[in-house]
N, C-alpha and C positions, 0 to 999 in steps of 0.2 A: 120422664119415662124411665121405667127398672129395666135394667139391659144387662143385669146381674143374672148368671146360667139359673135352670127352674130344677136342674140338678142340686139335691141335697147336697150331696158331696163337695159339690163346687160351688154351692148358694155360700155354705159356710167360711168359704175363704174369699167372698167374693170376687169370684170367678165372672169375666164378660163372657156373655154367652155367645153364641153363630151369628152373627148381627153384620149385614149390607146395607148402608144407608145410601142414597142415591137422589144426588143434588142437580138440578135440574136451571143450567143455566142458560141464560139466551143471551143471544149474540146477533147482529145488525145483519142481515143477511144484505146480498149483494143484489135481490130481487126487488128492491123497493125503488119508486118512484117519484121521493120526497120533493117537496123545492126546495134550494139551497138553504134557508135558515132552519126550517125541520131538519135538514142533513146535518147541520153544526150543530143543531139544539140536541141529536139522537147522539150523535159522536159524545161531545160532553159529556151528556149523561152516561156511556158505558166506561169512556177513560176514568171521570169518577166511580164506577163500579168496581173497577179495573185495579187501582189505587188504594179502595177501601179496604175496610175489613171482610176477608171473605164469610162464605156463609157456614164452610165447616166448620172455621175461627169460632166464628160466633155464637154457631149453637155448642161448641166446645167439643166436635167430635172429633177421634182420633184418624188422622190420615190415612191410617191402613183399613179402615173398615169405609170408606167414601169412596162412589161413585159418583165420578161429576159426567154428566150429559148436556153434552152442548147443542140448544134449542133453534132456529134461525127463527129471528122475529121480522114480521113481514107487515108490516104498516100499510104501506099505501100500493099494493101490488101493480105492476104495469100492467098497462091494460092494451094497449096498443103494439103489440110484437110484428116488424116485419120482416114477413118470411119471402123470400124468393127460391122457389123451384129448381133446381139445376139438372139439368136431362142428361145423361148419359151417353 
């Protein structure tokens, strides 16, 4: 992708142009209802995410122009919530 201003002026000195990238990450929400080795096996998998190479790293973009958005991923929603009433 050319991320180079569309400005003559600034094309010519290769100038970045107004540019907001906006990385969208998820994260284990606390709403899920896994069994324990889903919970280990989901845990793993984000501590390695966690550890790795991030994604602005990766596609090589610069820190100042990333927005990261943090997603909740929701696997195995509970299904059974119990509520009790409390009267006043």
């Amino acid at each position: 992708m050319n991320i180079t201003s569309r400005y003559e002026s600034l094309e010519r000195n290769n100038v970045v142009g107004d540019f907001q990238f906006i990385v969208m990450e998820k994260y284990l929400s606390q709403d899920n209802d896994l069994p324990f080795l889903e919970r280990i096996v989901m845990k793993l998998y984000f501590w390695l995410k966690e550890i790795s190479l991030s994604e602005e790293k990766g596609f090589g973009l610069d820190v100042s122009n990333v927005t990261v958005e943090k997603i909740p991923l929701i696997v195995t929603p509970v299904s059974n919530i119990k509520l009790k009433r409390i009267d006043d």
